[in-house]
Biopython code that builds the backbone (N, CA, C, O; Angstrom):
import numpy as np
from Bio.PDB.StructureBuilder import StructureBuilder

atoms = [
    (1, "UNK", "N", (-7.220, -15.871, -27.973)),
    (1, "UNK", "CA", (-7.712, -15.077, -26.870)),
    (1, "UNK", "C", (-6.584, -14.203, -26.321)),
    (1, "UNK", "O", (-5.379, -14.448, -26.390)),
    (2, "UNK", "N", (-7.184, -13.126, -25.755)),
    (2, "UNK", "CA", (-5.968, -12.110, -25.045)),
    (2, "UNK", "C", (-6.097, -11.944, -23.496)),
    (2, "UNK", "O", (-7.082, -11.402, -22.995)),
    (3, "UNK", "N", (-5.165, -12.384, -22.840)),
    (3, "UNK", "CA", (-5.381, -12.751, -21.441)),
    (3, "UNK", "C", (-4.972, -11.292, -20.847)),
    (3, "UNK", "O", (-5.049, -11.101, -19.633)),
    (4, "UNK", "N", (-4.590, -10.397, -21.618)),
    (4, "UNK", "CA", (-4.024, -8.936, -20.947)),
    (4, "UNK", "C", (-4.536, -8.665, -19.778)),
    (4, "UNK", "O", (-4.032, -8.794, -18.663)),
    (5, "UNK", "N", (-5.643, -8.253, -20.114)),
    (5, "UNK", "CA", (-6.359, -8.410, -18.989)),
    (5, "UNK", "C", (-6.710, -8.324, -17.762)),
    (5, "UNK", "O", (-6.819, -7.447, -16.906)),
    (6, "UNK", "N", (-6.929, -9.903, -17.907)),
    (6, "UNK", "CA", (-6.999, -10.673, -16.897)),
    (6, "UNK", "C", (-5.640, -10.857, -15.937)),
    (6, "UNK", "O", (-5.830, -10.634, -14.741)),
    (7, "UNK", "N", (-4.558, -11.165, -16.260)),
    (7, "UNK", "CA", (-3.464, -11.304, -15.950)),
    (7, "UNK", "C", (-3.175, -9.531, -15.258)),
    (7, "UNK", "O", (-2.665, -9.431, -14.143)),
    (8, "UNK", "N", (-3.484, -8.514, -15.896)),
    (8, "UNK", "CA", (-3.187, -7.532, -15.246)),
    (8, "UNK", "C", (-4.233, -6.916, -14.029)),
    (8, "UNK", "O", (-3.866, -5.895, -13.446)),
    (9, "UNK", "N", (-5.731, -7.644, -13.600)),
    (9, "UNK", "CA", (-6.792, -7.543, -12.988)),
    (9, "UNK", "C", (-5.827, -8.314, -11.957)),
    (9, "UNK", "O", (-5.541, -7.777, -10.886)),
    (10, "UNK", "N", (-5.364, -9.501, -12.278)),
    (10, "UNK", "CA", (-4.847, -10.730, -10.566)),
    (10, "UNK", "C", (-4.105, -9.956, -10.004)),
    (10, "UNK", "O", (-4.166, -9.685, -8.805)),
    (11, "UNK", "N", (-3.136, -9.404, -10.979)),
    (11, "UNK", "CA", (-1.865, -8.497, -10.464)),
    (11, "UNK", "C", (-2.524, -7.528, -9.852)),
    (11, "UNK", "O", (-1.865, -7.182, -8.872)),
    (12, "UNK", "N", (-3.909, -6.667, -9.992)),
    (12, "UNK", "CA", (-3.865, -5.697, -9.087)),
    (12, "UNK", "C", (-5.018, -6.296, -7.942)),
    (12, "UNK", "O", (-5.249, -5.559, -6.983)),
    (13, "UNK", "N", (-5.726, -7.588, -8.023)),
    (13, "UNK", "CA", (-5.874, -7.922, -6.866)),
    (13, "UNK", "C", (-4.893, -8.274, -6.191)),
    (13, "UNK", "O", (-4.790, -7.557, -5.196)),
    (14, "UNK", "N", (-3.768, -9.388, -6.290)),
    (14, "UNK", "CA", (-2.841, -9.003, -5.438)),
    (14, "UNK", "C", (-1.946, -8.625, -4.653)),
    (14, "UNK", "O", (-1.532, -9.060, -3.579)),
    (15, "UNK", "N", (-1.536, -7.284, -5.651)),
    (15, "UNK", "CA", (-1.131, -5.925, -5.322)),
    (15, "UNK", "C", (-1.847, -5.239, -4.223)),
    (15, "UNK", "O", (-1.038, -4.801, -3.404)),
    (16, "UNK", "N", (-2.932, -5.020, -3.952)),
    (16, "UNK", "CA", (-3.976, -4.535, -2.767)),
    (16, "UNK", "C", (-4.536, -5.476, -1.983)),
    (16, "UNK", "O", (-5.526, -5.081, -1.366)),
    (17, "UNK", "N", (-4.152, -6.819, -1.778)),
    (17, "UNK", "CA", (-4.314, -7.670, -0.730)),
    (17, "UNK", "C", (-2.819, -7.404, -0.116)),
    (17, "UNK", "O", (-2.766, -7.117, 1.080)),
    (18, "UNK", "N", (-1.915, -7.462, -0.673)),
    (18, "UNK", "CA", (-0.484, -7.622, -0.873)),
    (18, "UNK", "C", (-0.637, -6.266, 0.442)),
    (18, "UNK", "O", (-0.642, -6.765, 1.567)),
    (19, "UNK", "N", (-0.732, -5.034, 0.444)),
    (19, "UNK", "CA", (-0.873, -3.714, 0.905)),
    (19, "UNK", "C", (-1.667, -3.668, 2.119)),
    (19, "UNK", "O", (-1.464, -2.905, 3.063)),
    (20, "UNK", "N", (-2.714, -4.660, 2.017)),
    (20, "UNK", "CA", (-3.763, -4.634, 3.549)),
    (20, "UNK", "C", (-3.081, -4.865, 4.555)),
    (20, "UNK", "O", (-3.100, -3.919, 5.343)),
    (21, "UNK", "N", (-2.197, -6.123, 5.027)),
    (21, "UNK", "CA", (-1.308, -6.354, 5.699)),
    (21, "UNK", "C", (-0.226, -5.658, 6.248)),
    (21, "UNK", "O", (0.120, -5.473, 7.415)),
    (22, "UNK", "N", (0.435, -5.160, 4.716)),
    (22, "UNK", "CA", (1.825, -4.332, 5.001)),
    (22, "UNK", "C", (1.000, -2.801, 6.267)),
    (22, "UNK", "O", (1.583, -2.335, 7.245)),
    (23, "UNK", "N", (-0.160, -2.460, 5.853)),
    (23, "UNK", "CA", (-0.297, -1.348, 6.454)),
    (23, "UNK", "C", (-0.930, -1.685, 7.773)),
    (23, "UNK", "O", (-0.394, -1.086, 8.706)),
    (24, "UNK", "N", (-1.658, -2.266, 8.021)),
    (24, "UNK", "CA", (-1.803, -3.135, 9.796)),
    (24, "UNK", "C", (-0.386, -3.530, 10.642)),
    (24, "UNK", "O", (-0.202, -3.497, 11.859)),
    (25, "UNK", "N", (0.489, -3.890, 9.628)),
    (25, "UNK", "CA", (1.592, -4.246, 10.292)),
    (25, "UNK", "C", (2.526, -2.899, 10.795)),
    (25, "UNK", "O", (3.117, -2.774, 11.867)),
    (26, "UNK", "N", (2.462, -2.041, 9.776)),
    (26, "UNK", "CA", (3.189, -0.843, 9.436)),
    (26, "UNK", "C", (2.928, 0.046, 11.098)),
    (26, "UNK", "O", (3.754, 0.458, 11.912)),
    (27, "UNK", "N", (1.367, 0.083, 11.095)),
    (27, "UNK", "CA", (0.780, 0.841, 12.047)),
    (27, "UNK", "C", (1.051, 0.298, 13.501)),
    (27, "UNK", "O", (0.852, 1.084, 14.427)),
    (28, "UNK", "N", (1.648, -1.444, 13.885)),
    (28, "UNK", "CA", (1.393, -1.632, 14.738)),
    (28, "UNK", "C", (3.089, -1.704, 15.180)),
    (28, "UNK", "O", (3.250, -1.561, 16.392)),
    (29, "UNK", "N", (3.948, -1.838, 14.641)),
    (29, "UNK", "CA", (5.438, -1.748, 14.873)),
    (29, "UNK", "C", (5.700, -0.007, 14.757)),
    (29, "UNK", "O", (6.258, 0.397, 15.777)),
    (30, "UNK", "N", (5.453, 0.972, 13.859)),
    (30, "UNK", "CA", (5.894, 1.772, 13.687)),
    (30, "UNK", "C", (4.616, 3.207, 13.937)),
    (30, "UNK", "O", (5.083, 4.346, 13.932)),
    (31, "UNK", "N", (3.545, 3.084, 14.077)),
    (31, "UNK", "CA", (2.506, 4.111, 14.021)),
    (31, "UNK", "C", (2.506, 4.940, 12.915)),
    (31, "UNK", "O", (3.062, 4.538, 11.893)),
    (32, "UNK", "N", (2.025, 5.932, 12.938)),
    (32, "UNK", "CA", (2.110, 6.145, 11.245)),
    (32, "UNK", "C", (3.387, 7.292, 10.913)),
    (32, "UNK", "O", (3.299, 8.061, 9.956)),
    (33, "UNK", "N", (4.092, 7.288, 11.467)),
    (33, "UNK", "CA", (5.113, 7.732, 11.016)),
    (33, "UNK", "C", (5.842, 7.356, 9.500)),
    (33, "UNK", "O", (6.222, 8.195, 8.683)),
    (34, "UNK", "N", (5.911, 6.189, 9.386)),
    (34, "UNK", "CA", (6.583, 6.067, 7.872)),
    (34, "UNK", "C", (5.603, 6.391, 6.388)),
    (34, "UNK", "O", (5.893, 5.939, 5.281)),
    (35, "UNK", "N", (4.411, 7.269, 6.683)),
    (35, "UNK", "CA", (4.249, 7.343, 5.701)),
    (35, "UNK", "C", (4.578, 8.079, 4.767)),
    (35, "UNK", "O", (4.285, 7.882, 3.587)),
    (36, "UNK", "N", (5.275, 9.082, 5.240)),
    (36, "UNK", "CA", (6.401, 9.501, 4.032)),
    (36, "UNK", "C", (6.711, 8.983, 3.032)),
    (36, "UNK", "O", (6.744, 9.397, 1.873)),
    (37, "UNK", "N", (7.129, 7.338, 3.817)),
    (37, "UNK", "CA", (7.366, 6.487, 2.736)),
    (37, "UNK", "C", (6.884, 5.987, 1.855)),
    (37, "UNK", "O", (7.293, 5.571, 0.771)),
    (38, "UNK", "N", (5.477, 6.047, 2.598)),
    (38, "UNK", "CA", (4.698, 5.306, 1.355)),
    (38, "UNK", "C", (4.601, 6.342, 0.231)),
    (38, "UNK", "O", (4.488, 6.022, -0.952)),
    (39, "UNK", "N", (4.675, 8.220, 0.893)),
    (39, "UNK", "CA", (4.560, 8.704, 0.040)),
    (39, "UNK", "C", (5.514, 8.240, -1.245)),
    (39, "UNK", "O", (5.367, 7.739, -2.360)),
    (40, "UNK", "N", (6.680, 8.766, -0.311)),
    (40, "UNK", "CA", (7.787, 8.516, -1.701)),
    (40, "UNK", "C", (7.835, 7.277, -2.462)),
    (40, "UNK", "O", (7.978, 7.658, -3.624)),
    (41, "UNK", "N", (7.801, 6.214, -2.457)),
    (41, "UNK", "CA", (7.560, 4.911, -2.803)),
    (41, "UNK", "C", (6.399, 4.895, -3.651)),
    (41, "UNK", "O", (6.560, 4.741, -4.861)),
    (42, "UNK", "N", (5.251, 5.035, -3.163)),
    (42, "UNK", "CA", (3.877, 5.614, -4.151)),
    (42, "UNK", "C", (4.287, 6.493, -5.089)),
    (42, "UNK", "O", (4.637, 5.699, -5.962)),
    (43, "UNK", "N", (4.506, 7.637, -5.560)),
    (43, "UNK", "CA", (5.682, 8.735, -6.080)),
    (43, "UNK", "C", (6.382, 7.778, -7.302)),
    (43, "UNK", "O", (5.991, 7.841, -8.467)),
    (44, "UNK", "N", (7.294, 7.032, -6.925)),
    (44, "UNK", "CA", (8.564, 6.819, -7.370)),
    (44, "UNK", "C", (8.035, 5.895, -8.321)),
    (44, "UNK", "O", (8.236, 6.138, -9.512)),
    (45, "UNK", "N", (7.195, 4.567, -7.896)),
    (45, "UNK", "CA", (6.370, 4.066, -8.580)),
    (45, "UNK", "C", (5.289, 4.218, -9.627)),
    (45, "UNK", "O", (5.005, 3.432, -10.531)),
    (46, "UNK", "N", (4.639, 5.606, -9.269)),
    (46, "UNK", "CA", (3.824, 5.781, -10.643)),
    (46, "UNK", "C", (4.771, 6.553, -11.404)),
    (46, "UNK", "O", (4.354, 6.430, -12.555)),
    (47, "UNK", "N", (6.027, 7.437, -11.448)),
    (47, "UNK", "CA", (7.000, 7.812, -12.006)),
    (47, "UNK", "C", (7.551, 6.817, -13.291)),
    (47, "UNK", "O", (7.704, 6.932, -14.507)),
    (48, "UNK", "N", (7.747, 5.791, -12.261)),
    (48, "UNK", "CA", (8.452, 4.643, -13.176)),
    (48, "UNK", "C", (7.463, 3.854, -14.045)),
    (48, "UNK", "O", (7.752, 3.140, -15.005)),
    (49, "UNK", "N", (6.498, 4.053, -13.646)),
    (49, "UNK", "CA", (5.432, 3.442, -14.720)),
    (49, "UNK", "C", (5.428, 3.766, -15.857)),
    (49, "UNK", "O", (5.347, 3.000, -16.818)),
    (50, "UNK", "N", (5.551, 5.419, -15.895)),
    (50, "UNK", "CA", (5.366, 6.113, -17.345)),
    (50, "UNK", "C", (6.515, 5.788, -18.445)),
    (50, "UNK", "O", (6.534, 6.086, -19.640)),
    (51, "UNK", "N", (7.411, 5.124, -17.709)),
    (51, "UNK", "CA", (8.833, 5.413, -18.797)),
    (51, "UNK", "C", (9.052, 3.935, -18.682)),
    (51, "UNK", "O", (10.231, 3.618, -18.522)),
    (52, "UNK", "N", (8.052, 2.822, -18.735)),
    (52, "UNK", "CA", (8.237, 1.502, -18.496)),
    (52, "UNK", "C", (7.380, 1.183, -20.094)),
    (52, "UNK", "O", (6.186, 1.483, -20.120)),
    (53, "UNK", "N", (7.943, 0.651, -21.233)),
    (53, "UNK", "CA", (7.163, -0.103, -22.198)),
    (53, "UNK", "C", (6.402, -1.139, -22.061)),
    (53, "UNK", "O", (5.293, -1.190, -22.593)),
    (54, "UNK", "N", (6.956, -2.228, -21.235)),
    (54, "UNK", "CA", (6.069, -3.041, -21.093)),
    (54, "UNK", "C", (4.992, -3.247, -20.179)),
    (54, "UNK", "O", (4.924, -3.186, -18.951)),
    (55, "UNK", "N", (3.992, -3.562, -21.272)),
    (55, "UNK", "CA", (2.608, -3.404, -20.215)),
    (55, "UNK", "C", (2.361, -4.061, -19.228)),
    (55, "UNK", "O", (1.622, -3.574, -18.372)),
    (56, "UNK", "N", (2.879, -5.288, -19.072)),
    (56, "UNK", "CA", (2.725, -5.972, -17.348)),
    (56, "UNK", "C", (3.608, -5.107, -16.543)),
    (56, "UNK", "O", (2.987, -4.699, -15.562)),
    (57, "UNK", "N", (4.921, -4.638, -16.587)),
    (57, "UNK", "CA", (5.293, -4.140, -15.446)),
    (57, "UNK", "C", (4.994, -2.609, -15.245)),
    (57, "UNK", "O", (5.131, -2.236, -14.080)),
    (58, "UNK", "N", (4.677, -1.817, -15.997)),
    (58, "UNK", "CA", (4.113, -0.620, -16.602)),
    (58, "UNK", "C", (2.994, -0.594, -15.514)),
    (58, "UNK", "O", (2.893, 0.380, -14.768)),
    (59, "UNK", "N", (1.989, -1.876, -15.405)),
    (59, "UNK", "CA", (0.664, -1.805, -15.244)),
    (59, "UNK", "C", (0.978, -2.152, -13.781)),
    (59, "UNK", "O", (0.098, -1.788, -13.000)),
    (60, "UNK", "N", (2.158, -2.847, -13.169)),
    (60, "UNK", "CA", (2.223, -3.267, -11.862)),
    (60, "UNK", "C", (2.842, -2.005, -10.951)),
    (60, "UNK", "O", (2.516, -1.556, -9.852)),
    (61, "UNK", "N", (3.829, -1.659, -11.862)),
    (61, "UNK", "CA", (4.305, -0.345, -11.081)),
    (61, "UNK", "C", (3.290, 0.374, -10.746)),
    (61, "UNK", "O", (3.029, 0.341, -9.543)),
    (62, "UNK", "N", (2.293, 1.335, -11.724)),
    (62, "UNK", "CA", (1.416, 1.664, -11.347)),
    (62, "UNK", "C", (0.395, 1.668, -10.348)),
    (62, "UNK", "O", (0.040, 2.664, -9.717)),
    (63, "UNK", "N", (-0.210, 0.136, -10.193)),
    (63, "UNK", "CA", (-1.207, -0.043, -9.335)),
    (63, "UNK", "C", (-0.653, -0.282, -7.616)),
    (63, "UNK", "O", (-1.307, -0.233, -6.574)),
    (64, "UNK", "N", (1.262, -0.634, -7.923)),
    (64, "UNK", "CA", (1.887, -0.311, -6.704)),
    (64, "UNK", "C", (1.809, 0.652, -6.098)),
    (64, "UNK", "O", (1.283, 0.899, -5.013)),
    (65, "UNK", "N", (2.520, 1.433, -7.030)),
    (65, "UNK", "CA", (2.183, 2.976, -6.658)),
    (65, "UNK", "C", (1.292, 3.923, -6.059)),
    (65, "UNK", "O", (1.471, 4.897, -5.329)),
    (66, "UNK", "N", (0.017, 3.235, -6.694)),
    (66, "UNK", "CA", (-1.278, 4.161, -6.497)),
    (66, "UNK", "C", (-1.698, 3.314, -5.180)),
    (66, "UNK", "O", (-2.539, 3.938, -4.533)),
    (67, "UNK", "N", (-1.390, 2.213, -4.668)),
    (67, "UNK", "CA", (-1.589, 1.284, -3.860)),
    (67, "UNK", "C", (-1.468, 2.026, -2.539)),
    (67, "UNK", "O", (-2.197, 2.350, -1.601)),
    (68, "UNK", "N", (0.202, 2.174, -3.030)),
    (68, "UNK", "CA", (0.899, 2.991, -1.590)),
    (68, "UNK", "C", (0.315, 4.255, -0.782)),
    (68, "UNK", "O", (0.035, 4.524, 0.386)),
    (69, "UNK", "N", (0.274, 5.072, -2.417)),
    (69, "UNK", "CA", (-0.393, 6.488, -2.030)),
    (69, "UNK", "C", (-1.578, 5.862, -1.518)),
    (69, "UNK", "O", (-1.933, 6.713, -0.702)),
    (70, "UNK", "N", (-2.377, 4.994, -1.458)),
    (70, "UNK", "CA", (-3.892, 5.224, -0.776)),
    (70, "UNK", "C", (-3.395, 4.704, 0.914)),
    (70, "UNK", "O", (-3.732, 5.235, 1.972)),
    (71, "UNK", "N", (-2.666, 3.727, 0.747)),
    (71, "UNK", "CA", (-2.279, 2.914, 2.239)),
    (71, "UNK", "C", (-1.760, 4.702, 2.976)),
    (71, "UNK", "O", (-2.042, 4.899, 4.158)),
    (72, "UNK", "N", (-1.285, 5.453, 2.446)),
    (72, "UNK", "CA", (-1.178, 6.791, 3.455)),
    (72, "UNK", "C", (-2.593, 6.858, 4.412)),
    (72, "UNK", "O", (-2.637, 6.713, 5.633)),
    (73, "UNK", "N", (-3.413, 7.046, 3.748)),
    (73, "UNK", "CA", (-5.086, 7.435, 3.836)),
    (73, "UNK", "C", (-5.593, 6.320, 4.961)),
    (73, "UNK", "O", (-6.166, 6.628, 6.006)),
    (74, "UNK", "N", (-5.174, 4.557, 4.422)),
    (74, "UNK", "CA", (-5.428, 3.454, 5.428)),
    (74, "UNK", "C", (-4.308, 3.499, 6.486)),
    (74, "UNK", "O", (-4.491, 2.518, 7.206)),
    (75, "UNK", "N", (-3.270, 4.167, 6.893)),
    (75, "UNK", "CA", (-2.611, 3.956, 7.856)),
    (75, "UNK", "C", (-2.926, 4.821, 9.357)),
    (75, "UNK", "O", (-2.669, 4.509, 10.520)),
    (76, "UNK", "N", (-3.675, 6.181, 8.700)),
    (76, "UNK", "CA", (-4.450, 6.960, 9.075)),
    (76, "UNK", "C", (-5.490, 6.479, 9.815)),
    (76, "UNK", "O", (-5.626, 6.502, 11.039)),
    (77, "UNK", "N", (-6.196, 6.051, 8.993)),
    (77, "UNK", "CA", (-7.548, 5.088, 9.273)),
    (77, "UNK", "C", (-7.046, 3.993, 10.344)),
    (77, "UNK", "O", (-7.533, 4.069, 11.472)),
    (78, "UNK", "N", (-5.712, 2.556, 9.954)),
    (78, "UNK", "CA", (-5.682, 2.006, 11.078)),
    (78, "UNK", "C", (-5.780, 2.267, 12.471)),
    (78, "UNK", "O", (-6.403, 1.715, 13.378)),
    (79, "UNK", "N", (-4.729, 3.602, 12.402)),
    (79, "UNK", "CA", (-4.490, 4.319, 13.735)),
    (79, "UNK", "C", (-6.112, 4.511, 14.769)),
    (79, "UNK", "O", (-6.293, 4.361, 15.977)),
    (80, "UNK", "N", (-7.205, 4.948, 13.498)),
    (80, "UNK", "CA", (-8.455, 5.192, 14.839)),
    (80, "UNK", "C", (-9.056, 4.286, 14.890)),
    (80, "UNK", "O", (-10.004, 4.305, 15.674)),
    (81, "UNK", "N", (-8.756, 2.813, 13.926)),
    (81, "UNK", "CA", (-9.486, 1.774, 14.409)),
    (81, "UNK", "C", (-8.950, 0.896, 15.726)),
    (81, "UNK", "O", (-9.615, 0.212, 16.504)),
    (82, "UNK", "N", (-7.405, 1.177, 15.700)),
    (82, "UNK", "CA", (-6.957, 1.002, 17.140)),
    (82, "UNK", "C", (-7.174, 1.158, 18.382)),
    (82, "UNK", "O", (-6.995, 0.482, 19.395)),
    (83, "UNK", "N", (-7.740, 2.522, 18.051)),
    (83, "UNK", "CA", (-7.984, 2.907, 18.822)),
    (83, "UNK", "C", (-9.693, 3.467, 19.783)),
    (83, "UNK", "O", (-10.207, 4.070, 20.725)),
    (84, "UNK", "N", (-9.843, 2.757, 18.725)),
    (84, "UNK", "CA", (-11.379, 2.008, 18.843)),
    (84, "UNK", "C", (-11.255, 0.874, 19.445)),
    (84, "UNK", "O", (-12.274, 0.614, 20.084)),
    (85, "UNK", "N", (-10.199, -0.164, 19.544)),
    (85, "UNK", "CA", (-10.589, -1.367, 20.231)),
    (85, "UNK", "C", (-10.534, -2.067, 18.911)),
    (85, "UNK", "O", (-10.662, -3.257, 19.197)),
    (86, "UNK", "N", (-10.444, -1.981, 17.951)),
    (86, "UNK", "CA", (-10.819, -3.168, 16.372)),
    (86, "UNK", "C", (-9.664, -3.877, 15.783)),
    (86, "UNK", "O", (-9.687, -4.820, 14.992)),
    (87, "UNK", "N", (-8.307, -3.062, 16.474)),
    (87, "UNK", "CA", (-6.956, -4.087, 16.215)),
    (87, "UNK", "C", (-6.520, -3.558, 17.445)),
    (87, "UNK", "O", (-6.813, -2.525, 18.048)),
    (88, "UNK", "N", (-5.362, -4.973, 17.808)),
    (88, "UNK", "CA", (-4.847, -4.559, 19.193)),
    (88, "UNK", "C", (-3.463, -3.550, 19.369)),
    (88, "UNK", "O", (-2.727, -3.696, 18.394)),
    (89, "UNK", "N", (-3.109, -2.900, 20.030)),
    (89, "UNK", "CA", (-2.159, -2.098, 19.941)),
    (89, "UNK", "C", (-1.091, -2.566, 20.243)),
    (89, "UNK", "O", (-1.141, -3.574, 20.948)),
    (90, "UNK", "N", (0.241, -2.055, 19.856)),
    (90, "UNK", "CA", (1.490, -2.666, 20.133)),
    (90, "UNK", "C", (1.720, -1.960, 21.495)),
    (90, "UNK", "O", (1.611, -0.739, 21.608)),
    (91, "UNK", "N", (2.104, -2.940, 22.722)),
    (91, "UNK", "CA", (2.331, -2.255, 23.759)),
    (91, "UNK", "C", (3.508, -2.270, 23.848)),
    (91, "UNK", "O", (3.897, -2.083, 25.001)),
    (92, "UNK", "N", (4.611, -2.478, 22.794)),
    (92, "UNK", "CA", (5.841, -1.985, 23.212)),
    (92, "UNK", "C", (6.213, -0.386, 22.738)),
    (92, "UNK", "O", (7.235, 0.278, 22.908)),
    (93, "UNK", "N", (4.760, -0.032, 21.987)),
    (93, "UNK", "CA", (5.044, 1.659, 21.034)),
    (93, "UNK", "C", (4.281, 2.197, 22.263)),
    (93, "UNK", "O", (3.373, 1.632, 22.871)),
    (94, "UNK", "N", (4.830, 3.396, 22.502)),
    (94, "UNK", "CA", (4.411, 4.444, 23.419)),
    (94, "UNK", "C", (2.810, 5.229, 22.789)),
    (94, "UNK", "O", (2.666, 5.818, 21.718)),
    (95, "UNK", "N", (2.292, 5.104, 23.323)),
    (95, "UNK", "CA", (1.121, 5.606, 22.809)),
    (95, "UNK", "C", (1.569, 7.645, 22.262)),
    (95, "UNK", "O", (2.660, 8.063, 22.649)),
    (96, "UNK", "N", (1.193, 8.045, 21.922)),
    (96, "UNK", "CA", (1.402, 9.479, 21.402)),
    (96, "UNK", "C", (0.309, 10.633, 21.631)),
    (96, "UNK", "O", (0.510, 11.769, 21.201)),
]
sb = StructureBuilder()
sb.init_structure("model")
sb.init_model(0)
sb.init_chain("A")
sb.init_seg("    ")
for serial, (resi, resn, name, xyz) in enumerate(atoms, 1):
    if name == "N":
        sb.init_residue(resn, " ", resi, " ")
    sb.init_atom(name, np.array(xyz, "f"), 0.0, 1.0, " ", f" {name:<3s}", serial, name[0])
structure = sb.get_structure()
């Protein structure tokens, strides 16, 4: 049997569980200012994918990558669910 797969499906479930957190957290210490970073980091990561032979880390860089670039889009999104009342806000960040 070939577990390829499968083994590369867990990795990108928990690659994007891995990301739900980082970006709730991201939004509530920092607002969305660092997503630059995620840009560049998202960026740098599917970069390094292409010039990676092996297919598990090939396949992890990748789904990091593409992970990050979407958490831009969810950090966005946290911000108006905040502000909806649906996560609580950090009251030590100045509102903007």
């Amino acid at each position: 049997m070939y577990f390829t797969g499968i083994i590369i499906a867990a990795m990108t479930f928990l690659t994007i569980g891995l990301w739900h957190p980082i970006v709730i957290k991201t939004e509530y210490y920092f607002g969305t200012r660092p997503w630059v970073i995620y840009l560049l980091v998202g960026i740098s990561c599917c970069v390094a994918a292409l010039f990676i032979s092996n297919v598990y880390i090939s396949s992890f860089l990748g789904v990091f990558g593409a992970s990050a670039l979407w958490g831009i889009g969810e950090l966005f999104s946290q911000k108006k669910r905040v502000e909806k009342g649906w996560f609580p806000m950090n009251p030590k960040r100045r509102k903007k």
